[in-house]
DSSP file (Angstrom, degrees, kcal/mol; ACC not computed):
  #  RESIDUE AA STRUCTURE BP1 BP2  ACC     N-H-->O    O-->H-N    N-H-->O    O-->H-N    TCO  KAPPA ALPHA  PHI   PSI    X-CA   Y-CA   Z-CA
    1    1 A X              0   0    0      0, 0.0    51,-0.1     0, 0.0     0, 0.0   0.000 360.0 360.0 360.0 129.1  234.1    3.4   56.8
    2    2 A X        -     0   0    0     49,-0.2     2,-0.3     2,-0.0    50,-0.0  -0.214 360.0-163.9 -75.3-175.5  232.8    6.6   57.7
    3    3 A X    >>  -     0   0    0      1,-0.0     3,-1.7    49,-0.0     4,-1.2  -0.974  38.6 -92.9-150.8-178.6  235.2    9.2   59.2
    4    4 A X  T 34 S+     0   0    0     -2,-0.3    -2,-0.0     1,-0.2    -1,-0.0   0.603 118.8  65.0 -69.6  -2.6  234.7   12.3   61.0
    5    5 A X  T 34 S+     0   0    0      1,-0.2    -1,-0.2     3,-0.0    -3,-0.0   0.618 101.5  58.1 -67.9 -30.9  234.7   14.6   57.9
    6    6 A X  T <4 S+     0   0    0     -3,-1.7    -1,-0.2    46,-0.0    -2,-0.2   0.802  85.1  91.8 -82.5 -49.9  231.6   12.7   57.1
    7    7 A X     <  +     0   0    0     -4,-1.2     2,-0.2    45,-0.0    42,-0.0  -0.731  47.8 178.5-108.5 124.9  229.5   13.4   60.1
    8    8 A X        -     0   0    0     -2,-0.1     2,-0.6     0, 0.0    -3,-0.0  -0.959   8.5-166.7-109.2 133.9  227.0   16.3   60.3
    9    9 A X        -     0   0    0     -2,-0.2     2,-0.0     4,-0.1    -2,-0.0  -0.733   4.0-165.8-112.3 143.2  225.1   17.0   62.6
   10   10 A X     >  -     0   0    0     -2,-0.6     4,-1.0     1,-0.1     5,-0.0  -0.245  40.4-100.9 -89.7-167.7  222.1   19.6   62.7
   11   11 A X  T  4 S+     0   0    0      1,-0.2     5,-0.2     2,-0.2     4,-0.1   0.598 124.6  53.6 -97.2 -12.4  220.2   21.0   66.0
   12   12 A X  T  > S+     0   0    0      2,-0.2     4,-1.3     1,-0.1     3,-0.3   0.795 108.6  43.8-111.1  -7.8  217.6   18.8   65.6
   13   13 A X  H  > S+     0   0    0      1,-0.1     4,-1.1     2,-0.1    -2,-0.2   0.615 112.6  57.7 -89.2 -14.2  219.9   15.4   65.4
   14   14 A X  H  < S+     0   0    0     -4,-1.0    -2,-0.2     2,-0.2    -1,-0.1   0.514 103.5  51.3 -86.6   5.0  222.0   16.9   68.4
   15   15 A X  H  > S+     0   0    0     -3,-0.3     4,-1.6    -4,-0.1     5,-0.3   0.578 104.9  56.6-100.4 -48.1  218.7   17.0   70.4
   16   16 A X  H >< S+     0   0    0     -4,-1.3     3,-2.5    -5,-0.2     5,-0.3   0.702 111.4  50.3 -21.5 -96.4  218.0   13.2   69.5
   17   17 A X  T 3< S+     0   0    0     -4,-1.1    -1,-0.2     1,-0.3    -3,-0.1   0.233 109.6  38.5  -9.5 -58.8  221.0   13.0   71.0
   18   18 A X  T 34 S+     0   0    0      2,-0.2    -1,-0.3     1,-0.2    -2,-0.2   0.316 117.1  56.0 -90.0  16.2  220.8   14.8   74.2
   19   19 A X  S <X S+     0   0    0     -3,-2.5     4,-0.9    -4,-1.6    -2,-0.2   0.733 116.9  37.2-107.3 -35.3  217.1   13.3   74.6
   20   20 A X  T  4 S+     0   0    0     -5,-0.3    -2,-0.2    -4,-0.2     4,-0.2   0.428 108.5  55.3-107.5 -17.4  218.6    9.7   74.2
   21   21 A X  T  4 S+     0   0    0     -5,-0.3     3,-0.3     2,-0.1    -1,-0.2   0.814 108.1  54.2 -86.9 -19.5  221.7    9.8   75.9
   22   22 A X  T  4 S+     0   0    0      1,-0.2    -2,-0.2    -4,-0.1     2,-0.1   0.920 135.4   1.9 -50.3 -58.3  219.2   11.0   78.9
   23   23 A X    ><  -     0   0    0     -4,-0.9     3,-3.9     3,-0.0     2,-0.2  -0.692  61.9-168.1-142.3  78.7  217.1    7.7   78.3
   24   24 A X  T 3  S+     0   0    0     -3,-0.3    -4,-0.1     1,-0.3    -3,-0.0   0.464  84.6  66.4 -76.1  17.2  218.3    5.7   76.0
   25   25 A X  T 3   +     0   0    0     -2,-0.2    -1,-0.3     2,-0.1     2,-0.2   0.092  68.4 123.6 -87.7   3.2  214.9    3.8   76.2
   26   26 A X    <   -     0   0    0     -3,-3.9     2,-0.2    -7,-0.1    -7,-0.0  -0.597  59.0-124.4 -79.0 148.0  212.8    6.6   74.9
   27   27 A X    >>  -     0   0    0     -2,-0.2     3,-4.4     1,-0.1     4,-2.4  -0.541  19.7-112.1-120.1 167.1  210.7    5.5   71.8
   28   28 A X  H 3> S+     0   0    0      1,-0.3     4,-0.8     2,-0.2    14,-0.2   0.650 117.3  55.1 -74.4   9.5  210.6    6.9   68.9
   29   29 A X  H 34 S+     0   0    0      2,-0.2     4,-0.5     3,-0.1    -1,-0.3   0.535 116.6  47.3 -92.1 -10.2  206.5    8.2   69.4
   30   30 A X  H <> S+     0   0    0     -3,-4.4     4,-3.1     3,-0.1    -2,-0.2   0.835 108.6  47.1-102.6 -27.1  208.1    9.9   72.5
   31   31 A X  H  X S+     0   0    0     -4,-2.4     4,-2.3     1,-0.2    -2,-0.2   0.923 114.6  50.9 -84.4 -37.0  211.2   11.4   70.9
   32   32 A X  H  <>S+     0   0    0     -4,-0.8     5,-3.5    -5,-0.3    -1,-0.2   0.787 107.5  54.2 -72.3 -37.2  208.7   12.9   67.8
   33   33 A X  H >45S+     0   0    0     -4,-0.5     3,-2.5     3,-0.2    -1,-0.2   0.971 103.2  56.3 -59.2 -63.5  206.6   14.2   70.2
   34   34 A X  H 3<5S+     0   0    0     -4,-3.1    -2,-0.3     1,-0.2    -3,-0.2   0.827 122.5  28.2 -12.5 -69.1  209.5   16.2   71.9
   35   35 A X  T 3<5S-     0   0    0     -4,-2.3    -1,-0.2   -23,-0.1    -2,-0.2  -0.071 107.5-114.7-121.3  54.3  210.2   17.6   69.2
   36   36 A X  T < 5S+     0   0    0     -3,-2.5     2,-0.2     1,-0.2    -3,-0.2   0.824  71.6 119.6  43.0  52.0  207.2   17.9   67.1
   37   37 A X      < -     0   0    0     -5,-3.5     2,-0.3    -6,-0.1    -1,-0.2  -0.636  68.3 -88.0-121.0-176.2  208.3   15.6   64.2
   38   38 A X     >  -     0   0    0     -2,-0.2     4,-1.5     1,-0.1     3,-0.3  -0.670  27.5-128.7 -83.6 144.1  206.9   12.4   62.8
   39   39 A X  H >> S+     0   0    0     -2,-0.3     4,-3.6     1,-0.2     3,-1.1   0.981 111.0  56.0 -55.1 -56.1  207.9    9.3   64.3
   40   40 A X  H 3> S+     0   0    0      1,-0.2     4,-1.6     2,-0.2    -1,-0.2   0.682 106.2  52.2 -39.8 -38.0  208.8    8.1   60.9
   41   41 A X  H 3> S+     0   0    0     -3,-0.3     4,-0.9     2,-0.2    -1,-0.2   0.628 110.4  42.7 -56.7 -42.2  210.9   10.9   60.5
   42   42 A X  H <X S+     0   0    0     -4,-1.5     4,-3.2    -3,-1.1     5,-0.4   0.830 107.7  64.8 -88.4 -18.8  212.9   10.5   63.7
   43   43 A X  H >X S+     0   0    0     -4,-3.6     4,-2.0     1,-0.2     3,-0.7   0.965 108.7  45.4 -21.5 -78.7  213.0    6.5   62.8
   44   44 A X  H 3X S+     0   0    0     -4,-1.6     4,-3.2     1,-0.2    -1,-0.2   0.634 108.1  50.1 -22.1 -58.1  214.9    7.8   60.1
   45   45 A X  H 3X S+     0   0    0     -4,-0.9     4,-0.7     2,-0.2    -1,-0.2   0.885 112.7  46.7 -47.3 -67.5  217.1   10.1   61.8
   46   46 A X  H << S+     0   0    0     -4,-3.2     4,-0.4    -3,-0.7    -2,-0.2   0.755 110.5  53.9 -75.1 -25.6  218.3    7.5   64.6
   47   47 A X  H >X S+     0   0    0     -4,-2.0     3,-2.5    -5,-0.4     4,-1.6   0.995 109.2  45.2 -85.4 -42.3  218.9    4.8   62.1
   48   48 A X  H 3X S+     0   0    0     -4,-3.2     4,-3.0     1,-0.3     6,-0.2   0.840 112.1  53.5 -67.4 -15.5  221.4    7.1   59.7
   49   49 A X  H 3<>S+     0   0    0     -4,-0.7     6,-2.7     2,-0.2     5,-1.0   0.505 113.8  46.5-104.1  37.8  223.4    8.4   62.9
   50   50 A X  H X45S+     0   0    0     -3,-2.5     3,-1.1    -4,-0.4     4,-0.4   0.854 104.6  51.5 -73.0 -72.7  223.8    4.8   63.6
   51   51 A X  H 3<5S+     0   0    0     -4,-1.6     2,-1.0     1,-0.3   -49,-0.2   0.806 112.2  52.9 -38.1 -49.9  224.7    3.9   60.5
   52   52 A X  T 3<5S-     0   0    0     -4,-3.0    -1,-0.3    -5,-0.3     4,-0.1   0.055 112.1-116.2 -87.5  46.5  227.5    7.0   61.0
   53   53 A X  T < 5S+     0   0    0     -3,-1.1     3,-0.2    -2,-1.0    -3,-0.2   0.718  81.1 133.6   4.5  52.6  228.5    5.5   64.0
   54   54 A X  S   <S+     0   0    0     -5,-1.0     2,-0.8    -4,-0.4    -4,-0.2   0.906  77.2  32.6 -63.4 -63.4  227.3    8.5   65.6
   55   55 A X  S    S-     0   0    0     -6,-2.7    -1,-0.3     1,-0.2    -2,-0.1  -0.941  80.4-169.0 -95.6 113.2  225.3    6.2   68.5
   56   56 A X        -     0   0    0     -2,-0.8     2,-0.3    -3,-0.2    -1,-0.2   0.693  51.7 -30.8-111.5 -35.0  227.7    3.6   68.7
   57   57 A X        -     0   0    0      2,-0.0     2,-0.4    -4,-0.0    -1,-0.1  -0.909  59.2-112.6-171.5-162.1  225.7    0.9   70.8
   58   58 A X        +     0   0    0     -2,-0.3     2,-0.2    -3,-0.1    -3,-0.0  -0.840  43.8 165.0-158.4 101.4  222.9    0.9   73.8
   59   59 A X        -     0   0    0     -2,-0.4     2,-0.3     0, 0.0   -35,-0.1  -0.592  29.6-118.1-105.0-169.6  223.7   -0.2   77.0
   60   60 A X        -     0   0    0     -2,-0.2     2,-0.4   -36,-0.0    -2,-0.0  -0.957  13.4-140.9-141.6 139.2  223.1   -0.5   80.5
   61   61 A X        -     0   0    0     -2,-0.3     2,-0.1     1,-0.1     0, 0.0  -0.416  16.9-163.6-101.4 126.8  224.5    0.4   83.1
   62   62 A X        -     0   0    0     -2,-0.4     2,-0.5     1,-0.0    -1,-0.1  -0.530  28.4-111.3-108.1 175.0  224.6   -1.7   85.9
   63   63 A X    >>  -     0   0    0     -2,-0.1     3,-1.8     1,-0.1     4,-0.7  -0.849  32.5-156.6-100.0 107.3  225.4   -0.9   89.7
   64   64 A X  T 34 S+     0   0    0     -2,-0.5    -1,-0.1     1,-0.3    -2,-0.0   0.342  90.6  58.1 -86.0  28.0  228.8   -2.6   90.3
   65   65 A X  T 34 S+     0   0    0      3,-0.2    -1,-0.3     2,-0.1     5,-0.1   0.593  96.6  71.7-108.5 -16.0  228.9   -3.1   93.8
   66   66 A X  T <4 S+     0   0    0     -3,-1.8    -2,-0.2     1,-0.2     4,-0.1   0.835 103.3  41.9 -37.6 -55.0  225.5   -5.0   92.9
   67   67 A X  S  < S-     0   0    0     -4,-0.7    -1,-0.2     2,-0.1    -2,-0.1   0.445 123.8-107.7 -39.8 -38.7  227.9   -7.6   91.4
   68   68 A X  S    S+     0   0    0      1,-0.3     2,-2.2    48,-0.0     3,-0.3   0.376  78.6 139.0  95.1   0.5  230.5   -7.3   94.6
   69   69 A X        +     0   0    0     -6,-0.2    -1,-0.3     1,-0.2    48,-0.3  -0.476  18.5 139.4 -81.8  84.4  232.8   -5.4   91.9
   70   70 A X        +     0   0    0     -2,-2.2     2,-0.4    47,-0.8    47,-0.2   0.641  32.7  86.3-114.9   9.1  233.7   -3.1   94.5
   71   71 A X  E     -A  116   0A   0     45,-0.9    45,-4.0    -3,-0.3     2,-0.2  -0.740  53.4-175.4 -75.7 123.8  237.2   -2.6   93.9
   72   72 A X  E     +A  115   0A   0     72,-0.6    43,-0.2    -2,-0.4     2,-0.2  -0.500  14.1 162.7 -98.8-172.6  238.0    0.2   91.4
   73   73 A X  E     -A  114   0A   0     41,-0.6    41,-2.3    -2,-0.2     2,-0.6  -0.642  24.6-143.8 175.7 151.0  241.6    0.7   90.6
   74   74 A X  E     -AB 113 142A   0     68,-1.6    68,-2.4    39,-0.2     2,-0.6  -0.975  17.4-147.2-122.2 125.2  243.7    2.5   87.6
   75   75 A X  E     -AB 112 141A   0     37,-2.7     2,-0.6    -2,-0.6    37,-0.5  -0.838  15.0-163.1-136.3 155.0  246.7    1.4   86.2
   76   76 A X  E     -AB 111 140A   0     64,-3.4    64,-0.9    -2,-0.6     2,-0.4  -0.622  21.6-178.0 -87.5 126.1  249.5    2.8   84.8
   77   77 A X  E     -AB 110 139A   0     33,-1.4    33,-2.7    -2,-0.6    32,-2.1  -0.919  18.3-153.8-115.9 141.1  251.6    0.5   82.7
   78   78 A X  E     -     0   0A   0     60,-1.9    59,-1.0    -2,-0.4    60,-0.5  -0.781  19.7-164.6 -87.1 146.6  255.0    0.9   80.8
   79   79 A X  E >   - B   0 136A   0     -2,-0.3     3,-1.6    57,-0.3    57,-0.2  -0.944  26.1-140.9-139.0 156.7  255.6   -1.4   77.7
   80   80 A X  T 3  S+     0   0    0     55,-5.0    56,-0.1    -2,-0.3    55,-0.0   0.511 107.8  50.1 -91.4  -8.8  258.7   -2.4   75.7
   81   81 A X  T 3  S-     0   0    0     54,-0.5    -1,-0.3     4,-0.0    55,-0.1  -0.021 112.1-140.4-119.8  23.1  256.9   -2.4   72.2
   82   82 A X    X   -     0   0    0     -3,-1.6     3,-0.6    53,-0.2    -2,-0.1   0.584  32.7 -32.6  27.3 163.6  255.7    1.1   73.4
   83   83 A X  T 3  S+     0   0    0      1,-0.2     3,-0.1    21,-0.1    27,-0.1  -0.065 130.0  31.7 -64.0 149.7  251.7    3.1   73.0
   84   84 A X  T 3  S+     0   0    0      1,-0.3     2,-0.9    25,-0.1    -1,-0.2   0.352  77.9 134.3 100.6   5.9  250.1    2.2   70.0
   85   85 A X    <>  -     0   0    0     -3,-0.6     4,-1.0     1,-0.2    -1,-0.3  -0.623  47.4-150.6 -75.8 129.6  251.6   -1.7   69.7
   86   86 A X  H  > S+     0   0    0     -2,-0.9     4,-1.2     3,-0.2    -1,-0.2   0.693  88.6  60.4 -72.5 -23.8  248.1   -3.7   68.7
   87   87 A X  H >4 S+     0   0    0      2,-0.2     3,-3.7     3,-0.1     5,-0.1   0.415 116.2  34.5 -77.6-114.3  249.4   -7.3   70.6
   88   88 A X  H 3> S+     0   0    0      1,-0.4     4,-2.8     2,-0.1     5,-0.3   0.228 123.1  38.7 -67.5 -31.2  249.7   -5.4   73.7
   89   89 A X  H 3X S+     0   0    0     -4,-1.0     4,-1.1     2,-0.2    -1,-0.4   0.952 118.9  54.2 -51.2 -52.3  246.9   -3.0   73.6
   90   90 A X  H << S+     0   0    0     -3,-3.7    -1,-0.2    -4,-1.2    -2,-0.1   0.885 111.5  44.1 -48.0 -40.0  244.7   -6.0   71.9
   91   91 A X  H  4 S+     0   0    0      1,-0.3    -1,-0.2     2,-0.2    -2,-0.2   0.681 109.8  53.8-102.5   1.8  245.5   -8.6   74.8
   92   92 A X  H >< S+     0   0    0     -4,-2.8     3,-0.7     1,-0.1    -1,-0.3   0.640 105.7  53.4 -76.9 -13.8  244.9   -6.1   77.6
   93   93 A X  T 3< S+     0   0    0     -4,-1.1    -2,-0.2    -5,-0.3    -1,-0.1   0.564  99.3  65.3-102.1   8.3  241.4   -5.3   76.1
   94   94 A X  T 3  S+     0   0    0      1,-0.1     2,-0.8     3,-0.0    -1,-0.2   0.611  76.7 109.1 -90.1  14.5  240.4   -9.4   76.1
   95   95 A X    X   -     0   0    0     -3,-0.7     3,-1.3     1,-0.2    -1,-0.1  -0.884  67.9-155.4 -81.1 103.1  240.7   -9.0   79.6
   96   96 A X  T 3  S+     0   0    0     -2,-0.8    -1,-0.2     1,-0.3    -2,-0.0   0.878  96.0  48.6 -35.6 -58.2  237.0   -9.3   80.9
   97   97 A X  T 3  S+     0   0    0     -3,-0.1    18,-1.7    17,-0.1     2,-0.5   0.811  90.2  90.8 -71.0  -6.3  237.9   -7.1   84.3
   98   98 A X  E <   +C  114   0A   0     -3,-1.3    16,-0.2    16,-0.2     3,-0.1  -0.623  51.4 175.2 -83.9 117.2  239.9   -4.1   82.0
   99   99 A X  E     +     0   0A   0     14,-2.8     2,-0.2    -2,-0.5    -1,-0.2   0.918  66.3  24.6-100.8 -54.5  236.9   -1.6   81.3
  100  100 A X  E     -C  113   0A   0     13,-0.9    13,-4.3     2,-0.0    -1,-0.5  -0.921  60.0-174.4-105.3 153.2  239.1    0.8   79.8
  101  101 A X  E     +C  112   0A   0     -2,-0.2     2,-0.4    11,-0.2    11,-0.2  -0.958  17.2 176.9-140.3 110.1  242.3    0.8   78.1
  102  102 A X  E     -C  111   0A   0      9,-2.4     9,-3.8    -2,-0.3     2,-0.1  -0.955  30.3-131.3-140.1 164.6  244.3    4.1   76.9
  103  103 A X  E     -C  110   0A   0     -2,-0.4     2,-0.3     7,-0.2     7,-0.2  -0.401  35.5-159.7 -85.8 164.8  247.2    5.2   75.4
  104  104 A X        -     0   0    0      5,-2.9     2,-0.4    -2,-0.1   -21,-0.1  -0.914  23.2-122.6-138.6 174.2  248.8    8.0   77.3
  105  105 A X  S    S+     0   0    0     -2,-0.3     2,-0.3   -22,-0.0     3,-0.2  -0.808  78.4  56.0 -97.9 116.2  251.4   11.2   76.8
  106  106 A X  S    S-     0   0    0     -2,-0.4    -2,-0.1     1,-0.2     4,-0.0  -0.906 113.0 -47.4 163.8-163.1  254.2   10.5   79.5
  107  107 A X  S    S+     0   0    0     -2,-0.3    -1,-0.2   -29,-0.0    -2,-0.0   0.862 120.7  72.6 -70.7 -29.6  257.1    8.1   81.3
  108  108 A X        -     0   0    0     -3,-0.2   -30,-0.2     1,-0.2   -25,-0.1  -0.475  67.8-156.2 -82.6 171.5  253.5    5.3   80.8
  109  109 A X  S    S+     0   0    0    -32,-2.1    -5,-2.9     1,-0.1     2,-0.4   0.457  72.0  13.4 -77.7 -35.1  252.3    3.8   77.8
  110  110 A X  E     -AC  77 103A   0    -33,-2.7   -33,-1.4    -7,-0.2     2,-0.6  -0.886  55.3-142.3-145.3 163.7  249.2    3.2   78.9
  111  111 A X  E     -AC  76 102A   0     -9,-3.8    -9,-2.4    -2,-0.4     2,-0.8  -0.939  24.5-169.4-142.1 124.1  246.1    3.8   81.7
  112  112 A X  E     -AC  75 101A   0     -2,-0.6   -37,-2.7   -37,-0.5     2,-0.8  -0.870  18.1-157.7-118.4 123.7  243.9    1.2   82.6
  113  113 A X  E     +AC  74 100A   0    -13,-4.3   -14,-2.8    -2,-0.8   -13,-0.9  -0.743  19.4 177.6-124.8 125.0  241.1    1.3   84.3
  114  114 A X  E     -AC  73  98A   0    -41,-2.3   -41,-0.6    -2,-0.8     2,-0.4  -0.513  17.8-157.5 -95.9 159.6  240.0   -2.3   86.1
  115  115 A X  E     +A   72   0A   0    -18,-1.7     2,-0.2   -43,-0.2   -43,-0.2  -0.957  25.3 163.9-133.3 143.3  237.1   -3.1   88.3
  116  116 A X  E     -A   71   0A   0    -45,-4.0   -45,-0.9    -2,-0.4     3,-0.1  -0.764  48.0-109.7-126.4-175.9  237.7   -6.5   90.6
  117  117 A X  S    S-     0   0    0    -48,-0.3   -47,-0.8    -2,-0.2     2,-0.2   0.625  87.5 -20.1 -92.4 -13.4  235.9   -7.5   93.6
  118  118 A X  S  > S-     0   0    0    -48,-0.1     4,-1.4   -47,-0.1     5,-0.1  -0.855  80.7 -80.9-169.3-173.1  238.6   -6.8   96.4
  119  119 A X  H  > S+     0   0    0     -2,-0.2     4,-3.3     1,-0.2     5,-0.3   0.951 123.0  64.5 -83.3 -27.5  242.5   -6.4   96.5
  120  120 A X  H  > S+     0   0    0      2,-0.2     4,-1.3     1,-0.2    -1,-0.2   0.760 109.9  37.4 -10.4 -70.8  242.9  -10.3   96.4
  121  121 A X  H  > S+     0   0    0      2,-0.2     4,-3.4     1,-0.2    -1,-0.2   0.798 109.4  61.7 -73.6 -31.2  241.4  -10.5   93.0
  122  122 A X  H  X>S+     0   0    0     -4,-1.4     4,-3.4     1,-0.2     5,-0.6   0.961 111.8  40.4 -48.7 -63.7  243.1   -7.3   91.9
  123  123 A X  H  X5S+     0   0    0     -4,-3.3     4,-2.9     2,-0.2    -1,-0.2   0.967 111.2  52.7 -60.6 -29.2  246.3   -9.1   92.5
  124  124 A X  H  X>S+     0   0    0     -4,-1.3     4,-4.2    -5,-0.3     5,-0.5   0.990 113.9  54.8 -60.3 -51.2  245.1  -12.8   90.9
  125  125 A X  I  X>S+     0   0    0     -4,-3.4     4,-1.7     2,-0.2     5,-1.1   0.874 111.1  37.8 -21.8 -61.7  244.4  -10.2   88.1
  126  126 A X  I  <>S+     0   0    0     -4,-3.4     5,-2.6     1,-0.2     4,-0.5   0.983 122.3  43.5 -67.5 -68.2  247.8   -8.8   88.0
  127  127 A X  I  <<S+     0   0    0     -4,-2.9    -2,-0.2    -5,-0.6    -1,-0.2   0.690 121.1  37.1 -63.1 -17.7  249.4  -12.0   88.5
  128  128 A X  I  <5S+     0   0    0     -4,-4.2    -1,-0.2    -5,-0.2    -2,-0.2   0.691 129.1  25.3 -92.2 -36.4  247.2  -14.1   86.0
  129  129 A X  I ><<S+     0   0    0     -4,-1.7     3,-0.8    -5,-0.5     4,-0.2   0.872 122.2  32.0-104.8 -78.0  246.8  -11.8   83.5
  130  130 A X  G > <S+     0   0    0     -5,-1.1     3,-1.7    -4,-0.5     6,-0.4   0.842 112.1  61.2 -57.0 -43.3  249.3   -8.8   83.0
  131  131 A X  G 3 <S+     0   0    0     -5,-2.6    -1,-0.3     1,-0.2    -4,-0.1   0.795 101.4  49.1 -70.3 -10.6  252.3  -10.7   84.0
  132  132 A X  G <  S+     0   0    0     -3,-0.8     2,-1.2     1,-0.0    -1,-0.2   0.338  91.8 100.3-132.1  -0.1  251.9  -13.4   81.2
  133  133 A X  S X  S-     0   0    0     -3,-1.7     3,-2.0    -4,-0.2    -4,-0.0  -0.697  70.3-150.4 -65.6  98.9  251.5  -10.0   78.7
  134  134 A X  T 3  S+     0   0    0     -2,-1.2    -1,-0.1     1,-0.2    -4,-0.0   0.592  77.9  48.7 -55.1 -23.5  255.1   -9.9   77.2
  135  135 A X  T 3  S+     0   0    0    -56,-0.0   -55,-5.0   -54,-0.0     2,-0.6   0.360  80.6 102.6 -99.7  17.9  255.8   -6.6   76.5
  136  136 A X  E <   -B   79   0A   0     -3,-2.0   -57,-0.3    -6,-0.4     3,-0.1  -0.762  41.3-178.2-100.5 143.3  254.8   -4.9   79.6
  137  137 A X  E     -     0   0A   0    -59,-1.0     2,-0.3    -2,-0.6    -1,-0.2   0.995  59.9  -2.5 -88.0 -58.0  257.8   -3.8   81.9
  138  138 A X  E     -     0   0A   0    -60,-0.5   -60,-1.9     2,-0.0     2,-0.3  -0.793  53.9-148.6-130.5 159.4  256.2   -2.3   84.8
  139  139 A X  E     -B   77   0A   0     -2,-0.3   -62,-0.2   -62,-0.2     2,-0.2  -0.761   5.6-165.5-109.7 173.4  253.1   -1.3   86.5
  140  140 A X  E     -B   76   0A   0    -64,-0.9   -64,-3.4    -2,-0.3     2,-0.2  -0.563  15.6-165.7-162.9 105.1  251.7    1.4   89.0
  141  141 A X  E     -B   75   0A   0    -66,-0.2     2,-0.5    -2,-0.2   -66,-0.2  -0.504   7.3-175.1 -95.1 157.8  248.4    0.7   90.4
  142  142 A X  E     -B   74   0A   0    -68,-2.4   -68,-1.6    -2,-0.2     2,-0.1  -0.818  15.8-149.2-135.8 123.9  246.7    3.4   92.0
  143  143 A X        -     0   0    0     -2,-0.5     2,-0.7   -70,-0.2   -70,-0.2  -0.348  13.6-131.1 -65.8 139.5  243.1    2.3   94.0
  144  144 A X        -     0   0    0      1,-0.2   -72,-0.6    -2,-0.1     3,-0.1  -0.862  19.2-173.8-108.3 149.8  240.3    4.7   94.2
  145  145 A X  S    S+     0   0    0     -2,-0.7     2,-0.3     1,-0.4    -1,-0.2   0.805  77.8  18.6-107.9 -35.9  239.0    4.6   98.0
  146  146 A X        -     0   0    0      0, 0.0     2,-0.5     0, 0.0    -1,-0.4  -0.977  68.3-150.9-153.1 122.0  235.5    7.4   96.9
  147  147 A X        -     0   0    0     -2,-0.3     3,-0.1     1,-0.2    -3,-0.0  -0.945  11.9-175.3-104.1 134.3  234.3    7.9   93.6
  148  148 A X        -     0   0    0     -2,-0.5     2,-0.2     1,-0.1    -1,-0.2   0.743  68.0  -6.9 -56.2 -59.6  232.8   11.2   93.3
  149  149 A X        +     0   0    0      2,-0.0     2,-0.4     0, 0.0    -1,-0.1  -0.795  53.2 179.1 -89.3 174.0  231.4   11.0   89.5
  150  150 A X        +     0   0    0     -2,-0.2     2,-0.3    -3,-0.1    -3,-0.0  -0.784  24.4 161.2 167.5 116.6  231.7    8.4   86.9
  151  151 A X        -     0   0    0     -2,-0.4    -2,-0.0     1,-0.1     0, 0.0  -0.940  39.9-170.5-163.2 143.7  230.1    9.1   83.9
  152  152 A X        +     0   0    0     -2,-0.3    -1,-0.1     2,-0.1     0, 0.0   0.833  58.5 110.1-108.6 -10.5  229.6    8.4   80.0
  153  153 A X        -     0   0    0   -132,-0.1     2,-0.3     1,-0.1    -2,-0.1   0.149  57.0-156.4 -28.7 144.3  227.3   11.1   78.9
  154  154 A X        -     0   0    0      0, 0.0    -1,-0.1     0, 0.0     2,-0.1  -0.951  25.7 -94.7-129.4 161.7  229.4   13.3   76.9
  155  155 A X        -     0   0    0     -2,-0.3     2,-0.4     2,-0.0     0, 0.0  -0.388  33.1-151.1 -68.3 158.9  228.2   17.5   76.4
  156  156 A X        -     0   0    0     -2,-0.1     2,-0.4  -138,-0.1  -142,-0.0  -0.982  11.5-134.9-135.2 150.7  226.4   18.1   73.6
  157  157 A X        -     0   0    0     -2,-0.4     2,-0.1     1,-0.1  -139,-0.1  -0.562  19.7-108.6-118.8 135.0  226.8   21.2   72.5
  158  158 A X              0   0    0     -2,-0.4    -1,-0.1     1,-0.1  -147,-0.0  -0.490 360.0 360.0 -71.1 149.7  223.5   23.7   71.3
  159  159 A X              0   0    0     -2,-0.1    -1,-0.1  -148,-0.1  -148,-0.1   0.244 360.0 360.0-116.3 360.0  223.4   24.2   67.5
């Protein structure tokens, strides 16, 4: 396992980066042109900061009201085995509608953020799902009515 001690990066794998987090469909004769390498050379490049779980996976990002998932909603839950317990944390992330799950600093354990199609499912959700987790005591959901941004891009920083 690599760890973060392990991973460097130079200016010209931190341009990959920001060239492919842009379009993560750009090939590797367009990224070598960019920046005036050999393809073979950036081949290279993309496969080691895979291999250092630098790029971690390639999605796509779909439009979720496309779907009818047009309910967002975060919630905050307390748990009895407290943050960091692996059951509950484990069996909140096999729940297909939980897109993220983290621990947090406070009175919660944790912040969850679901996407459902309405409040109806949000509650089948709650009630199907959460309640039948054993160590959580309470919840507090809080719906978002506008989102403003939503993004996974992270900065990348100039070398």
């Amino acid at each position: 396992m690599i760890n973060e001690t392990d991973i460097v990066l130079d200016k010209t794998d931190l341009q990959i980066l920001r060239l492919m987090q842009d379009n993560a469909r750009i090939s590797n004769a367009d990224l070598a042109r960019e920046l005036g390498m050999a393809p073979s050379g950036i081949l290279e490049r993309v496969k080691k900061l895979e291999q250092k779980n630098v790029i971690q996976q390639y999605v796509t990002k779909i439009n979720p009201v496309a779907l009818q998932q047009k309910l967002l909603a975060f919630i905050f839950m307390k748990a009895a085995d407290g943050p960091g317990s692996d059951k509950t944390t484990s069996e909140l992330a096999k729940i297909p509608e939980v897109q993220e799950v983290h621990h947090i600093a406070g009175d919660d354990c944790y912040l969850i953020k679901v996407r459902t199609y309405d409040s109806a499912s949000l509650m089948h959700l709650m009630r199907t799902h959460f309640s039948k987790i054993p160590h959580i005591l309470n919840t507090r959901t809080t719906i978002v009515l506008e989102t403003v941004k939503e993004q996974q891009q992270l900065v990348i920083p100039e070398k």
